[in-house]
C-alpha positions in Angstrom: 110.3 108.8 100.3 111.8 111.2 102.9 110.4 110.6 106.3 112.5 112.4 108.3 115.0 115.8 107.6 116.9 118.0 110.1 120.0 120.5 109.9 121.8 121.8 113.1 125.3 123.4 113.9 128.1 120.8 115.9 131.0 121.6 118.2 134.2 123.1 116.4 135.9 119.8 117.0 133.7 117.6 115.3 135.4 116.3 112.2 134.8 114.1 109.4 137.2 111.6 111.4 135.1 111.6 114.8 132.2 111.7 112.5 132.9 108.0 110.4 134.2 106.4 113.4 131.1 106.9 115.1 129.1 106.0 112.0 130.8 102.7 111.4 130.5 102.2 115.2 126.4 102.0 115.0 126.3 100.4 112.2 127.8 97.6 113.8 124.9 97.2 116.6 121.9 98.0 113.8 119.3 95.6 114.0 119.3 93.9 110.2 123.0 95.3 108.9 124.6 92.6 106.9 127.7 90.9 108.6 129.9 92.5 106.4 128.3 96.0 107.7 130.1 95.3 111.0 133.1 94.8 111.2 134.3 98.1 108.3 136.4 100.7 110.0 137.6 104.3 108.6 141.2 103.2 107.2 141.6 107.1 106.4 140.6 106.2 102.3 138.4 109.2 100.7 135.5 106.8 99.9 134.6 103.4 100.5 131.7 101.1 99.6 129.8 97.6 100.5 126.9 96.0 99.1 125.0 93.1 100.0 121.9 92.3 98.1 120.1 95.7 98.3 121.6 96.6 101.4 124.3 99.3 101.2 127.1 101.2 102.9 129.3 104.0 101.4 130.8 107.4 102.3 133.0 109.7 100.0 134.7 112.7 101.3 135.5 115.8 99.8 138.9 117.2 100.9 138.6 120.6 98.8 135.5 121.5 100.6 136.0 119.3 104.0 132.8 117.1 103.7 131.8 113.8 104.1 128.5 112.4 102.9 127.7 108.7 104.4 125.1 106.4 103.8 123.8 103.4 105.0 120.5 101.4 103.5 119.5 98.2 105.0 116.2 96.3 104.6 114.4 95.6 107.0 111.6 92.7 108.4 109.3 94.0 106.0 111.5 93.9 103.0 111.1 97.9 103.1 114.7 99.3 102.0 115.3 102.0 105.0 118.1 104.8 104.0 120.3 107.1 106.5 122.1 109.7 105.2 124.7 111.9 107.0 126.9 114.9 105.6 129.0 116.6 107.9 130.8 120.1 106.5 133.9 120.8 108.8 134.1 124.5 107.3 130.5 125.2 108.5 130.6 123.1 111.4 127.2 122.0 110.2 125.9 118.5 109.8 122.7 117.4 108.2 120.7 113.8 108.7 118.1 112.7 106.3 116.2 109.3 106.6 114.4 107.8 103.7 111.9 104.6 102.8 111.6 102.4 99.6 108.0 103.4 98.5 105.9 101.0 99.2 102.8 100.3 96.7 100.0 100.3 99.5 101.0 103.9 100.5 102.9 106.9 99.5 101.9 109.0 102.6 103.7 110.8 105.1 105.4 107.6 107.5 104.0 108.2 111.3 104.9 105.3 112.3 109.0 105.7 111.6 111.6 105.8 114.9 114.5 108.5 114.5 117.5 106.4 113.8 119.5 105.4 116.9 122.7 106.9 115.5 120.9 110.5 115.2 119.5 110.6 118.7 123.4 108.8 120.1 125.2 112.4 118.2 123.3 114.3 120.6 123.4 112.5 123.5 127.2 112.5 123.0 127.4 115.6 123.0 128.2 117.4 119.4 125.4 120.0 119.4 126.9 123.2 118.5 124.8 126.8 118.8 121.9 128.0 117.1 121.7 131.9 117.6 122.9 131.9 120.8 120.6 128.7 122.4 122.7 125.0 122.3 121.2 122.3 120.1 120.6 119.8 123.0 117.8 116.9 124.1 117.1 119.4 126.8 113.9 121.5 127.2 115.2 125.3 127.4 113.2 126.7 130.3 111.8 130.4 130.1 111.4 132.5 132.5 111.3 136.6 133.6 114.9 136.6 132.6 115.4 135.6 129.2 111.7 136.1 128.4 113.0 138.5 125.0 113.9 134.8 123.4 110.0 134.6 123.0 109.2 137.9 122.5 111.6 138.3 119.4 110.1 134.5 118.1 106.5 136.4 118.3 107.5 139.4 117.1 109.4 138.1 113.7 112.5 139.8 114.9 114.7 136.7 115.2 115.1 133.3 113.6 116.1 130.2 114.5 118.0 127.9 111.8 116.0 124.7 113.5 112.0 125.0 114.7 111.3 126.2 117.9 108.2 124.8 119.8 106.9 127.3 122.9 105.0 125.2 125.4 103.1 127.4 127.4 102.0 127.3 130.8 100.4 125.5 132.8 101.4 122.0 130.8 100.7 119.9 134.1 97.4 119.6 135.7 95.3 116.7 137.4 93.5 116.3 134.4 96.7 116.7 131.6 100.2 116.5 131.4 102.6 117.0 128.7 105.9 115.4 129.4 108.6 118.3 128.0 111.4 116.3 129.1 110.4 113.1 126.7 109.0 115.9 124.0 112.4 117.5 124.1 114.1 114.1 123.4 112.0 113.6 120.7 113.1 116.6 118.9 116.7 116.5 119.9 118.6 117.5 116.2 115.1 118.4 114.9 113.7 121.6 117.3 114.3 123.5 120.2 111.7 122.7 122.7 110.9 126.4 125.2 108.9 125.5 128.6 106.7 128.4 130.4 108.0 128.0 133.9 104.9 129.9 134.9 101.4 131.4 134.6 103.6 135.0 135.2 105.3 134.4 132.5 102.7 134.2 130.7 101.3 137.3 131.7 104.3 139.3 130.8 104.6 137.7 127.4 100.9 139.0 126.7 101.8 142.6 128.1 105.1 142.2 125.8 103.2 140.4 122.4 100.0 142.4 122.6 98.0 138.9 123.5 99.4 137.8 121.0 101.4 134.3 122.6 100.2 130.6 123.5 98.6 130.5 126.8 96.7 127.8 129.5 98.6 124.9 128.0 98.6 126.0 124.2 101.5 125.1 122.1 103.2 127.4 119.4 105.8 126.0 116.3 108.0 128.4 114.7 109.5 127.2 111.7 111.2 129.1 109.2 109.8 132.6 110.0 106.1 130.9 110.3 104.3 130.0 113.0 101.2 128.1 114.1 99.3 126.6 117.0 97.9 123.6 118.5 95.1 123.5 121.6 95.2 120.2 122.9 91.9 118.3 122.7 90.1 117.0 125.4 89.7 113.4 124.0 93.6 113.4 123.2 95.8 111.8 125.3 99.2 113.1 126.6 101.5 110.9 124.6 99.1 111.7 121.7 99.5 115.2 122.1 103.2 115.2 122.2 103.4 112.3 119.6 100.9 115.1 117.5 103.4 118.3 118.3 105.8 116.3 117.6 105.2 114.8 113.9 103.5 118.3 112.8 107.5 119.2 112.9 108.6 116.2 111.4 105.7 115.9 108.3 107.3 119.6 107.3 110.8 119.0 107.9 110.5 115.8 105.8 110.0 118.1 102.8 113.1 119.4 102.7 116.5 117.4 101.5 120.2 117.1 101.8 121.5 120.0 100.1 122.3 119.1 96.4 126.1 120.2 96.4 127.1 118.1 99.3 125.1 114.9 98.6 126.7 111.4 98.6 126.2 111.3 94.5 127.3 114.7 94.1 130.9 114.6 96.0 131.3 111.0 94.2 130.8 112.3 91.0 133.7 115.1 91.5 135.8 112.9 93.6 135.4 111.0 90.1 135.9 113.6 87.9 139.1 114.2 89.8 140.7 111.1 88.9 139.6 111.0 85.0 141.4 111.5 81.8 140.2 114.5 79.7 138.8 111.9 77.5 136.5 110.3 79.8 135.4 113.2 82.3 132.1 114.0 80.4 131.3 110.7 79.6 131.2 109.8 83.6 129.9 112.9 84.4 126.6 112.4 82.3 126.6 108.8 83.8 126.6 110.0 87.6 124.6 113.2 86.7 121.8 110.6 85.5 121.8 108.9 88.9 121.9 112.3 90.8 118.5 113.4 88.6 117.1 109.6 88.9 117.6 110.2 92.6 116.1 113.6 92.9 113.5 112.7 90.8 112.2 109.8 92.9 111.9 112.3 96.2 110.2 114.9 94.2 107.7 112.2 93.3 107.2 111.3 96.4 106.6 114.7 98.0 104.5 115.2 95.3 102.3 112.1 96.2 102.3 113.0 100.0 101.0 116.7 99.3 98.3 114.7 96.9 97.3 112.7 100.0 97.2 115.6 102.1 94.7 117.5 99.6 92.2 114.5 99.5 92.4 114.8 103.1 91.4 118.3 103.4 88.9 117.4 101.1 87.4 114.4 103.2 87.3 117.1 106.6 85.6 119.9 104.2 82.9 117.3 103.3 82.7 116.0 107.1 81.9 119.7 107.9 79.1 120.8 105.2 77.7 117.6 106.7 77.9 118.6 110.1 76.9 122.1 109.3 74.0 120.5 107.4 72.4 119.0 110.5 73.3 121.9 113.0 71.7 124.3 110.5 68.3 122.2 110.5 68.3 121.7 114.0 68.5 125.0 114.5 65.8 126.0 112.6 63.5 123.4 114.1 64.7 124.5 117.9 63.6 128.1 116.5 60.3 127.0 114.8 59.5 125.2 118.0 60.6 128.0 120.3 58.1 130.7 118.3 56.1 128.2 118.4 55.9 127.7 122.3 55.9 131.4 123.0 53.3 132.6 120.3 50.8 129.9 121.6 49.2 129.2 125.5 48.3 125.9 124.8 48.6 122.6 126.3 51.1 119.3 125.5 50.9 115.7 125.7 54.7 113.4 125.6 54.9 110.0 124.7 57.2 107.3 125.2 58.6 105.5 122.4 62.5 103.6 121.7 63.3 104.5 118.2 65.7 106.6 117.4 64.7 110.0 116.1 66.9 110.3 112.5 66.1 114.3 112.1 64.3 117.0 113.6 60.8 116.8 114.6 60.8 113.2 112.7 58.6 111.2 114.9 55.8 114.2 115.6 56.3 115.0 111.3 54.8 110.9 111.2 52.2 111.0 114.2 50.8 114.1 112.5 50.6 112.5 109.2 49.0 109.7 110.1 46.2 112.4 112.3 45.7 113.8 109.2 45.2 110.6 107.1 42.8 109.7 109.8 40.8 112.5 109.8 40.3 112.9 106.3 38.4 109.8 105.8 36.1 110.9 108.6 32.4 111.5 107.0 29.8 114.0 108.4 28.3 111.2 110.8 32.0 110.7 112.5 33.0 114.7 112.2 30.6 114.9 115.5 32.2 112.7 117.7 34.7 113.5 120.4 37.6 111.6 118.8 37.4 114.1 115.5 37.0 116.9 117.6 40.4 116.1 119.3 42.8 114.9 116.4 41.3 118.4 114.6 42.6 120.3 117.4 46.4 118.6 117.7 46.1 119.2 113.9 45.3 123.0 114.4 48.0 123.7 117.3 51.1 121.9 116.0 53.7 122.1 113.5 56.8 120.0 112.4 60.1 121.1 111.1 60.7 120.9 107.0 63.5 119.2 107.6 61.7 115.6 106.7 60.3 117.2 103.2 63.2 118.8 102.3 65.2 115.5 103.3 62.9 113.7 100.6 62.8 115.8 98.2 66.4 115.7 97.8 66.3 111.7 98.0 63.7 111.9 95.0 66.3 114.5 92.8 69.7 112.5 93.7 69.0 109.0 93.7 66.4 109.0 90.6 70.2 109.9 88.7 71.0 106.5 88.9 74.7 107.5 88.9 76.2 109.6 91.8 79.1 111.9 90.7 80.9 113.4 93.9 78.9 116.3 94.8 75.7 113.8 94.9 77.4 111.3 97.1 78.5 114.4 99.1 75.0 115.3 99.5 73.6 112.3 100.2 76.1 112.1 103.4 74.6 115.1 104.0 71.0 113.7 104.4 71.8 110.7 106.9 73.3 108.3 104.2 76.4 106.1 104.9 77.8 104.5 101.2 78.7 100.8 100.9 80.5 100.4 97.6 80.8 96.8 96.0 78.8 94.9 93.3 75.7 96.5 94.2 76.1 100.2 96.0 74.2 100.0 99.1 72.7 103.6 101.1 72.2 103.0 104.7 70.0 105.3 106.3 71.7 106.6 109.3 73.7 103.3 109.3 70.3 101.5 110.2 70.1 97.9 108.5 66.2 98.2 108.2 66.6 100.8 105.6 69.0 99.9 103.1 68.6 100.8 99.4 70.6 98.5 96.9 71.3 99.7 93.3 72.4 97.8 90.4 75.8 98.9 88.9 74.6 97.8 85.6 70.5 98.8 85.3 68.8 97.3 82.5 65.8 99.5 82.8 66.2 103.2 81.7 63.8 104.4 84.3 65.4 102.0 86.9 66.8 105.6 88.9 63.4 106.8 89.3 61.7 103.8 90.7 64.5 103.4 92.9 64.2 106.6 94.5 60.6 106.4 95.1 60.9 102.7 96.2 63.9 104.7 98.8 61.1 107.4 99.8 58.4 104.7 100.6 60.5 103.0 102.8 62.0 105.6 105.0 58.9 107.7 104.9 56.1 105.5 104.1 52.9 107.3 103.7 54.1 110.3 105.6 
């Protein structure tokens, strides 16, 4: 699975020679790299290769087009295989860096846990950054100020595009309470985006004068990637290394999609550098051979993103259900804080409070049960006891107070969803909804509002056809009682 994808430009006088020698350099110093890893040099050949158990090493160059693909794949503590591929195209003075893990069973997500490689971070500390439209590919933040404010205003505006991401971190990024660090977020990205830095709170002004409001402000970070944008508000809980560890992988995650372009790949120059040294005879023969490998190889990454955008849906899906819940409860408490509120200003009459510990599970729950059990009182009371002060007073609370819905509509649900026995989605979705929190197992257990006292167990295998129905007025009993 890719984790990891950039493209940028390099200096003129970065060859394919510079380019190996420096490859064959790291190698030597990677933690894991078979013996036989360190001590290859470049002896000028157009392709070499090493193996060692699953570990490899290769590069093939193709002199028509002057490009070199190399690769290095080395497995690591874990027994994951970890792959690092580098083309460099002389011509276009363009290099691209890819870095891939073995699928593992337990996951096929998006890796945020990965390190950029060593030797991708060392090419641009050394130096062999070239020019993206005019701004240097660098581990450097790119400061903005009155002077060459246009580089944001044409990012905003659509009218110019960057061949690597550009993230905008506006002003003010430094405060007593927050601080992004743009000289350790532009090291992140170095190879992968160009980091820009408000210098100031003018700035920002101008930009909104110049963008019709429509740029980051107060700390607010904007990503442009491929003639798209988007924007991220940093969250109060979120610390700063968070927050840049967050800006930082929302580049990577979509850069990760992309791939080594097919022409250029190690398998691809091979297979001509092959093809080159065939008889007639033999050509197609090899050529279907190494094409299979090319398609088993491509096939494995499209899988994989395939998988990852899988995750991703379920989830979206998990945060859509976490907000119907959410919107669930605001929505009731809202109509109980507007019930009460009418309530309060449609009446002159007097209150009472009372102290009690237990926690109140939804809207008006406790005063829904006091009232109840008032009423249950009351209506036991014969003519003899209807005289006495004590009638006369629970009658009146009766008379002048209300409770929320929320409680009957709560149980009336319980009663329609559990009685089923068997919960598709949607049923478990709306039983999260009510307070609910789902223990799978043997026996699926509903916790009401994660409270051990109320736990309703049902059988994965019920013998009795109306087992559903008992249940879930067995549920109803306990959580609301005779209320």
């Amino acid at each position: 699975m890719i984790v990891f994808y950039t493209k940028y430009n390099v200096i003129d006088d970065f060859n394919i020679r510079k380019l190996l020698d420096f490859a064959f350099e790291c190698v030597s110093g990677m933690k894991n790299a078979p013996e036989c890893f360190k001590n290859c040099t470049y002896n000028g050949d157009e392709s070499g290769e090493w193996k060692d158990n699953r570990n490899l090493m290769a590069y093939e160059i193709d002199a028509d087009i002057s490009t070199v693909a190399f690769r290095v794949a080395i497995v690591d503590e874990n027994d994951e295989l970890w792959t690092t591929d580098i083309v460099l195209s002389e011509l276009k003075h363009e290099i691209q860096l890819r870095l891939a893990r073995e699928k593992r069973i337990v996951s096929v997500e998006y890796d945020r846990s990965f390190r950029i490689p060593y030797i991708f971070k060392k090419l641009i500390r050394d130096g062999i950054g070239g020019i993206d439209s005019g701004i240097p590919v660098s581990d450097k933040p790119l400061y903005i100020d009155e002077n060459n404010l246009d580089l944001v205003v044409d990012l905003i505006t659509n009218n110019k595009v960057y061949s690597m991401p550009v993230i905008y971190v506006s002003h003010p990024f430094s405060t007593a309470e927050y601080e992004l660090d743009v000289e350790e977020l532009a090291k992140d990205m170095a190879g992968s985006a160009h980091v820009f830095v408000e210098k100031s709170s003018e700035v920002s002004k101008l930009l909104k004068d110049s963008t019709e409001s429509k740029n980051a402000y107060n700390g607010a970070i904007d990503i442009f990637c491929n003639g798209d944008s988007f924007r991220y508000l940093r969250w109060p809980e979120v610390t700063d290394n968070q927050f840049r560890y967050k800006i930082s992988h929302a580049v990577y995650s979509r850069m990760a999609m992309r791939n080594i372009d097919d022409d250029i790949s190690l398998s691809s120059i091979k297979l001509r550098n092959r093809i080159k040294k065939l008889t007639a005879s033999d050509i197609e023969t090899q050529k279907l051979l190494l094409r299979i490998e090319e398609l088993e190889e491509k096939y494995k990454d499209l899988q994989d993103c395939f998988e990852y955008a899988s995750e991703e849906v379920k989830t979206h899906e998990k945060r859509i259900n976490e907000l119907e819940n959410e919107n669930f409860d605001l929505k009731n408490k809202l109509n109980a804080l507007s019930d009460a509120l009418s309530r309060k200003q449609s009446n002159k009459i007097k209150t009472i409070s009372l102290e009690y510990s237990e926690e109140q599970f939804y809207d008006d729950e406790i005063k829904r049960i006091i009232l109840e059990c008032i009423k249950s009182t009351v209506s036991i009371y014969g003519t003899v006891e209807q005289e006495r002060r004590d009638f006369h007073i629970l009658k009146d609370i009766i008379e002048h107070n209300e409770y929320s819905d929320v409680g009957n509509t709560i149980k009336s649900e319980m009663l329609r969803i559990i009685k089923k026995n068997k919960l598709n989605k949607v049923d478990v979705s709306d039983l999260k909804g009510l307070g609910f929190e789902i223990q799978q197992g043997s026996h699926d257990k509903y916790v009401f509002h994660n409270d051990d006292r109320y736990i309703i167990t049902v059988s994965n295998s019920p013998s009795d056809f109306r087992g559903g129905e008992n249940l879930a007025h067995e549920a109803v009993n306990l959580i609301f009682g005779r209320t």
